[in-house]
C-alpha positions in Angstrom: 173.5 190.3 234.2 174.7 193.4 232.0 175.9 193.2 228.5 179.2 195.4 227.6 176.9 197.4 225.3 174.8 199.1 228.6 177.9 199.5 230.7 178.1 203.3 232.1 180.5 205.3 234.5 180.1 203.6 238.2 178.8 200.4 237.1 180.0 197.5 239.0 180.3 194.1 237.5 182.0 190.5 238.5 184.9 188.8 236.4 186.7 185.6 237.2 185.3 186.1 240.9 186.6 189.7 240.6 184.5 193.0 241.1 185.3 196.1 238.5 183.4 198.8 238.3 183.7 201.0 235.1 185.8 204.3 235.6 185.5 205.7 231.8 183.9 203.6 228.6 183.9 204.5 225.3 181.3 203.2 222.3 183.6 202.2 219.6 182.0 201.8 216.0 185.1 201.3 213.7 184.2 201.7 209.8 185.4 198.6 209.4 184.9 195.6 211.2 182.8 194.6 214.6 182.0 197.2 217.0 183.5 197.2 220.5 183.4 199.0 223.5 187.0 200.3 225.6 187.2 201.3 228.7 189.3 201.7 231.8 188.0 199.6 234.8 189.3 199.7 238.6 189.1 196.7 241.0 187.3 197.4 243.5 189.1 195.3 246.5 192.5 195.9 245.4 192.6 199.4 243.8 194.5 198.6 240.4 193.2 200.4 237.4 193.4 198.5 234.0 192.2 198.9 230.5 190.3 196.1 228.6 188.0 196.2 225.9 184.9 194.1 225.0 182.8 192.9 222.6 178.9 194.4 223.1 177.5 191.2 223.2 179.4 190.1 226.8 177.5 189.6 229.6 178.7 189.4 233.2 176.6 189.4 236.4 176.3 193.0 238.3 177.7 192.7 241.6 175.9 194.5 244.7 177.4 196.8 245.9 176.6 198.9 249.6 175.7 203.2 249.0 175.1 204.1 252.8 174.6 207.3 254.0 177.1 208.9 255.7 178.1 212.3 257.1 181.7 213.6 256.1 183.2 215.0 259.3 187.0 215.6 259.1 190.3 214.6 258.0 193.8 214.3 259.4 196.8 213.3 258.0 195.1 211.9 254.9 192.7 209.7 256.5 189.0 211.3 256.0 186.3 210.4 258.7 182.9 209.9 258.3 180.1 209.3 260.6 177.3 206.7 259.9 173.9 208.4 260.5 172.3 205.4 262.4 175.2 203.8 264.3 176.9 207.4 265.1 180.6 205.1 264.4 182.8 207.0 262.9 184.7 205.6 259.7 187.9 206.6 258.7 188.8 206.1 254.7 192.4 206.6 252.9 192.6 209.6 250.6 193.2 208.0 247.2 190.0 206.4 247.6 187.8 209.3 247.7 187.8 210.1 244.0 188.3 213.7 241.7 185.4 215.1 242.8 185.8 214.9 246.3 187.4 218.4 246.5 183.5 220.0 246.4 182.6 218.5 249.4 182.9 220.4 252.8 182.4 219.2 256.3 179.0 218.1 257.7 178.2 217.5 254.3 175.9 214.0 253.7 177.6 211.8 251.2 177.0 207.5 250.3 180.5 205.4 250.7 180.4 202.6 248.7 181.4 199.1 249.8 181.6 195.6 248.8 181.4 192.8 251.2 182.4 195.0 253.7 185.2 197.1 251.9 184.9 200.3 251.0 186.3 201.2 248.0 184.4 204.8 246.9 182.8 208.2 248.3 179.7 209.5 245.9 179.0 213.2 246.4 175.9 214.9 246.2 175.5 215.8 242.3 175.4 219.6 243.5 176.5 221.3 246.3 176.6 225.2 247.1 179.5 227.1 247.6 180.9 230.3 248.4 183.5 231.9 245.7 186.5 233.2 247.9 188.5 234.5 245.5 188.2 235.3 242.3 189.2 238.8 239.6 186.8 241.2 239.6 184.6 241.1 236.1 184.8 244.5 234.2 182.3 246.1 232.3 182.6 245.7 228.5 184.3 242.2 229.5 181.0 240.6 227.6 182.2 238.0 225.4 180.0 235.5 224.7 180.6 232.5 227.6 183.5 233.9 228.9 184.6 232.6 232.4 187.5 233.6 234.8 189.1 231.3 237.7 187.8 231.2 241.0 188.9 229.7 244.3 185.8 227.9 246.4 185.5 228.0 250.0 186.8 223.8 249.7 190.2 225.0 248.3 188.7 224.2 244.5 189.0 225.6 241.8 186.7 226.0 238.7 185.7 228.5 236.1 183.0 230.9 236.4 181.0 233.4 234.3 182.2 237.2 234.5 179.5 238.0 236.4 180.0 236.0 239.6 182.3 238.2 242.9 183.6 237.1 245.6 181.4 236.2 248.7 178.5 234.8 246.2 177.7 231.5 246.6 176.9 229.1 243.7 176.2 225.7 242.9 177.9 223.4 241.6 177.5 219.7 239.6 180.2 217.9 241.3 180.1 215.1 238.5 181.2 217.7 235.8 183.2 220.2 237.9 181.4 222.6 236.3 179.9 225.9 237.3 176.0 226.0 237.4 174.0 228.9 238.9 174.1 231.2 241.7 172.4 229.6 245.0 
């Protein structure tokens, strides 16, 4: 069981005989009046996204829920393939259920799709990956402001901001739950 009050991004929990899992929650403390807690959960087997809100003290049982490894191969027209690394069976899964921060990952890269009962319904990427920067403005000297970043084009086709300081051809890791730049590899 989980109470509303411990529910956090990628939790999975079962209403009515239905599986959510949370996409965005947000703590709500009003000055006035009981707290609650909002947030914007996605069905699992059908894909809708809905808002709801819920008092803290609510408790609904977790739901299991499948991570397996598997290797992301290729994709073609819109259907990405992965490979499971003990069968060797190739899995192909729609493009709108890979998620935002899909566009980090590159092929052969190792991921865990998510399923329930069978269903898959969700690609996790490794929290960081390296990747090579190809193409990005040259920084100029005297362009030292504190934290400033320019655009830069990955070698996945995404794009993210980096400090001055990073050229193309470097390669650099990044926290694929954030989008954010984090070192140089």
């Amino acid at each position: 069981m989980i109470s509303a009050g411990d529910f956090r991004n990628g939790v999975t929990f079962d209403i009515d005989g239905n599986v959510f899992q949370i996409i965005e929650f947000q703590h709500v403390k009003p000055g006035k009046g009981a707290a609650f807690v909002r947030t914007k959960i996605r069905n699992v087997i059908s894909g809708s996204v809905t808002e709801r809100t819920f008092s803290p003290t609510e408790r609904f049982p977790t739901a299991f829920v499948e991570r397996k490894d598997m290797q992301y191969l290729y994709n073609d027209d819109g259907l990405y393939y992965f490979m499971d690394n003990e069968s060797y069976e190739n899995v192909p899964i729609n493009a709108d259920l890979l998620g935002e921060n899909f566009k980090f990952v590159k092929e052969n890269t190792d991921v865990k799709v998510l399923s329930y009962k069978g269903s898959v319904f969700g690609v996790e990427p490794p929290n960081f990956i390296e990747l090579e920067v190809t193409q990005t403005d040259p920084g100029f000297k005297g362009d030292t402001a504190t934290n400033a970043t320019k655009p830069a084009v990955l070698e996945t086709g995404a794009e993210i901001k980096v400090p001055l300081f990073i050229n193309e051809g470097d390669r650099i890791r990044v926290d694929t739950r954030t989008g954010e730049y984090m070192e140089r590899a």
